[in-house]
VOVOGU-358699 format. One record per residue (C-alpha): residue in three letters; y, x, z; residue number from 1. Coordinates in Angstrom, 3 decimals. Example, Ala and Ser with C-alpha at 12.3 -4.5 7.8 and 13.67 -1.06 7.14 Angstrom:
BEGIN
ATOM,type,v,u,w,seq
ATOM,ALA,-4.500,12.300,7.800,1
ATOM,SER,-1.060,13.670,7.140,2
end
This chain:
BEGIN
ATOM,type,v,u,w,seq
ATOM,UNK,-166.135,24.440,-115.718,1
ATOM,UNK,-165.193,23.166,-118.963,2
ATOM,UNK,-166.185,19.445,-119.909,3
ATOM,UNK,-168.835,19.270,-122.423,4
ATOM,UNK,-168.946,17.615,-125.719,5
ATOM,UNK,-170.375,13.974,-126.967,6
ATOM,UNK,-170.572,11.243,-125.208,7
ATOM,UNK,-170.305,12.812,-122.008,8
ATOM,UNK,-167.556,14.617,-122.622,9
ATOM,UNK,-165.837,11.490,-123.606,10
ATOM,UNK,-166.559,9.516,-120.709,11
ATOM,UNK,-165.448,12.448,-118.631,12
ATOM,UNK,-162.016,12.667,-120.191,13
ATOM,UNK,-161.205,8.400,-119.905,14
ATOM,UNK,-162.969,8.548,-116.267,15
ATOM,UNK,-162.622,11.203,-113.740,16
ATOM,UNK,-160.406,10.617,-110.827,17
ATOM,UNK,-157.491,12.779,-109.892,18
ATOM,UNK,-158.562,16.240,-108.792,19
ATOM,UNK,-162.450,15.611,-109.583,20
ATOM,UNK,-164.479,18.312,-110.769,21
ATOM,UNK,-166.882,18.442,-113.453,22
ATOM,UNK,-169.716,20.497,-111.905,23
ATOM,UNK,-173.004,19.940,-115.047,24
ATOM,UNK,-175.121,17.794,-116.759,25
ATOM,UNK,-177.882,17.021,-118.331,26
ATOM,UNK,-179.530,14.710,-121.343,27
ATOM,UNK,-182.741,13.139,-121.156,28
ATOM,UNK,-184.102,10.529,-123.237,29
ATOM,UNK,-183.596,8.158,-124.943,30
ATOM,UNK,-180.085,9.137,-125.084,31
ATOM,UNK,-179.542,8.424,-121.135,32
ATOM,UNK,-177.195,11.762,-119.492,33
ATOM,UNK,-177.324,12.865,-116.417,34
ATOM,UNK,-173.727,14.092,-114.652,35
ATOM,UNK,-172.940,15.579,-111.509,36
ATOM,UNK,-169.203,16.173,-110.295,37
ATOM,UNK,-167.881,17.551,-106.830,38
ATOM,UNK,-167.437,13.475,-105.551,39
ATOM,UNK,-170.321,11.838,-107.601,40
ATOM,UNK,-173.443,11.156,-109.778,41
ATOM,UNK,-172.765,9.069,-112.727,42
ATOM,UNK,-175.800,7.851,-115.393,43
ATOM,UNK,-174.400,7.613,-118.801,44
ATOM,UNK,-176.899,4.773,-120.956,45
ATOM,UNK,-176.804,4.091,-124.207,46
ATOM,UNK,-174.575,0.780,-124.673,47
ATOM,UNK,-175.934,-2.377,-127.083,48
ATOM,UNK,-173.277,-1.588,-129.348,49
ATOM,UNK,-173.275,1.748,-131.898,50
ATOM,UNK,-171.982,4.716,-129.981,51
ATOM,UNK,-170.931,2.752,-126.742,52
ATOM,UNK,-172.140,3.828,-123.476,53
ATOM,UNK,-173.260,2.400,-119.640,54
ATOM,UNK,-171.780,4.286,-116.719,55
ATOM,UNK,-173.293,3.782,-113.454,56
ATOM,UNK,-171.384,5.942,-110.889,57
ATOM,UNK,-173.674,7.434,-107.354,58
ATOM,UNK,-170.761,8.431,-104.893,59
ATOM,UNK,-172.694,11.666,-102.935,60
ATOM,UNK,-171.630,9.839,-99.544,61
ATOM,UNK,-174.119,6.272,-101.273,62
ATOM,UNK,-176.996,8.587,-102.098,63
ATOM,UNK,-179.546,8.142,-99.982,64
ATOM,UNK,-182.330,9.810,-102.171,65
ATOM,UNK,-183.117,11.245,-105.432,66
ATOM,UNK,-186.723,10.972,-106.491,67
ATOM,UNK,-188.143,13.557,-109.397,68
ATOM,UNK,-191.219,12.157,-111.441,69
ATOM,UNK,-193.641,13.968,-113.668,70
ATOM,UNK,-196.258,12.023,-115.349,71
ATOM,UNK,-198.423,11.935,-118.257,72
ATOM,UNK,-196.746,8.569,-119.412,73
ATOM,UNK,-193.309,9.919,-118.890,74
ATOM,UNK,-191.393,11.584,-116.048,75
ATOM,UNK,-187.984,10.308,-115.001,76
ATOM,UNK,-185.578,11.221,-111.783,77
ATOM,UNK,-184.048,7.992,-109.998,78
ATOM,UNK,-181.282,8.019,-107.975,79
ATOM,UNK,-181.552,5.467,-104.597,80
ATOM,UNK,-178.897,4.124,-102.385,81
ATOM,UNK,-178.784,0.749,-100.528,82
ATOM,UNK,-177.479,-1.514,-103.376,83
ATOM,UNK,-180.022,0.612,-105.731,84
ATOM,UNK,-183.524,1.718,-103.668,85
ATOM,UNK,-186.078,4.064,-105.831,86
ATOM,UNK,-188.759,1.484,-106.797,87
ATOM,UNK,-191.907,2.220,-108.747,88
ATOM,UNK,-191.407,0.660,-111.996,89
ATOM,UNK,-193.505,0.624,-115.473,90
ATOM,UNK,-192.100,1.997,-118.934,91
ATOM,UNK,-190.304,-0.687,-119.323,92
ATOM,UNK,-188.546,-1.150,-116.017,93
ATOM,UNK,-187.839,2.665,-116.362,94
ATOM,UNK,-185.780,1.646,-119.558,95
ATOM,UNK,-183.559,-0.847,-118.066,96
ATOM,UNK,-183.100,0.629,-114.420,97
ATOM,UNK,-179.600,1.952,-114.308,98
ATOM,UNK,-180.198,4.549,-111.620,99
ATOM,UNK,-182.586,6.379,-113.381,100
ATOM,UNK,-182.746,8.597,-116.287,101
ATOM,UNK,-185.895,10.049,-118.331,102
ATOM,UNK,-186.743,13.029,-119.830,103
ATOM,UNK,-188.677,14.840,-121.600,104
ATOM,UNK,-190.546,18.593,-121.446,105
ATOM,UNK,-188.132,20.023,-123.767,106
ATOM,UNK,-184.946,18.155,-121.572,107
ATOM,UNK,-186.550,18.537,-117.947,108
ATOM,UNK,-185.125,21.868,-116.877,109
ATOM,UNK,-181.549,20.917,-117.150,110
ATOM,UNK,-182.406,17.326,-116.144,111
ATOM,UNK,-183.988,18.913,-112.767,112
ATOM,UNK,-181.085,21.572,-112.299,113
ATOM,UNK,-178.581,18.749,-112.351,114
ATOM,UNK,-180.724,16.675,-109.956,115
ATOM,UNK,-180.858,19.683,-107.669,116
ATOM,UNK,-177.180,19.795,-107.568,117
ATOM,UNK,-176.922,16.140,-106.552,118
ATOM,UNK,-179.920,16.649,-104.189,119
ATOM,UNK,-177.615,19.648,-102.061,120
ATOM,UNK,-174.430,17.189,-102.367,121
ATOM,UNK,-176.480,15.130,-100.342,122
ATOM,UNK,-178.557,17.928,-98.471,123
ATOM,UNK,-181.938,16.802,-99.785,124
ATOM,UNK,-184.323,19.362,-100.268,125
ATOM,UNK,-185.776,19.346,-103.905,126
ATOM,UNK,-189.210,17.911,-104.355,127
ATOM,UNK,-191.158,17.206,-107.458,128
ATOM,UNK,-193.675,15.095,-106.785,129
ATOM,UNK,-197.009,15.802,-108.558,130
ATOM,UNK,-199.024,13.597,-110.708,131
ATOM,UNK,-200.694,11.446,-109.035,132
ATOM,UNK,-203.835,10.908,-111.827,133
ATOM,UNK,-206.647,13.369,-112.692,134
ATOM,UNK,-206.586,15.151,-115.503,135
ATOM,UNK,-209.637,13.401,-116.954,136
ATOM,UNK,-207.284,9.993,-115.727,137
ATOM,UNK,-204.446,11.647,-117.869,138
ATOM,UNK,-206.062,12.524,-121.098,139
ATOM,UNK,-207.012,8.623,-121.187,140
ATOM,UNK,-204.145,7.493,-120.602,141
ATOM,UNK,-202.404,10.087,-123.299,142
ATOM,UNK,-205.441,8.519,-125.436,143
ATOM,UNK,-204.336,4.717,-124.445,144
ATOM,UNK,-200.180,5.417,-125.434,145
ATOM,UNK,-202.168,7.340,-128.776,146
ATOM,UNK,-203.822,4.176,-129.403,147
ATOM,UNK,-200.857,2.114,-128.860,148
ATOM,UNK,-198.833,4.004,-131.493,149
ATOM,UNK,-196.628,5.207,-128.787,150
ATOM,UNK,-197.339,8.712,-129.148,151
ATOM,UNK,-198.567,10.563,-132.244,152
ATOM,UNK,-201.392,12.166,-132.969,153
ATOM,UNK,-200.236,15.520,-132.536,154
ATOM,UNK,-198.567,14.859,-129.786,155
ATOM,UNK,-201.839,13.496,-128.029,156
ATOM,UNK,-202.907,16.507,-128.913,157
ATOM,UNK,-200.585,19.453,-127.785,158
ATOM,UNK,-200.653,17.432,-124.080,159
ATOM,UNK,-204.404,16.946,-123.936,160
ATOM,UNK,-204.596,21.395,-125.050,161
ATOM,UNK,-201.966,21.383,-121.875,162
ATOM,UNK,-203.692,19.648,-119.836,163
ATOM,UNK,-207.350,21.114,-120.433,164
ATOM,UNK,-205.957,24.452,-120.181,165
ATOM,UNK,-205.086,23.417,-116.453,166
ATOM,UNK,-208.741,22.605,-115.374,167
end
């Protein structure tokens, strides 16, 4: 497969070992990528400085899990090993934790078809683990990140529709 564009195309070209194959990837948010090769996981994160990047590389043999998340207040996959265990963390732990990556509804297929790739390189089945809070327990909490300015309005609004039209 051909190596993609942008930044992870880029990183691909400087950092791939002899022989390595590109396999897919993924962007999430904000700006974090998600890569799989035929040796390897790597999380691309936006860098401090303009256009720099963060690579944190997840040899397949390291992996010990991948963990999928799907919440109201965000959903994220996380990527565990020994020096790097899955931990529940809040939004802002999920910002700074270099083994995982967010996304977003419009960015979760291709973020969950390159974590099922990494999840057969390390013959894991795929699980997505449900939301653990009601849906009344969601809609407040989609009201409390309204509130907070963290969403807007209308986006309150298309997720509360989605969720009511699940009850």
């Amino acid at each position: 497969m051909s190596l993609p564009g942008g930044p992870i195309g880029n990183y691909l070209k400087k950092n791939l070992s002899q022989g390595e194959q590109y396999i897919d990837s993924a962007t999430g948010v904000p700006g974090d990528h998600l890569i799989a090769t035929d040796r390897r996981a790597i999380i691309l994160k936006r860098g401090t400085l303009p256009g720099s990047v963060k690579a944190f590389s997840y040899p397949y043999t390291q992996i010990t899990a991948v963990d999928i998340r799907e919440a109201v207040t965000g959903s994220w996959i996380q990527i565990g090993t020994a020096a790097t265990p899955i931990r529940k963390t809040n939004f802002l732990g999920r910002l700074n934790a270099e083994n995982l990556v967010q996304y977003s509804w419009v960015t979760g297929t291709g973020i969950k078809r390159v974590a099922g790739i990494i999840q057969q390189r390390i013959g894991q089945p795929m699980n997505v683990a449900a939301p653990a809070a009601s849906i009344p327990d969601q809609i407040a909490q989609l009201a409390h990140l309204r509130d907070t300015g963290a969403i807007t309005e209308a986006e309150y609004q298309q997720k509360k529709q989605e969720l009511l039209n699940r009850m």
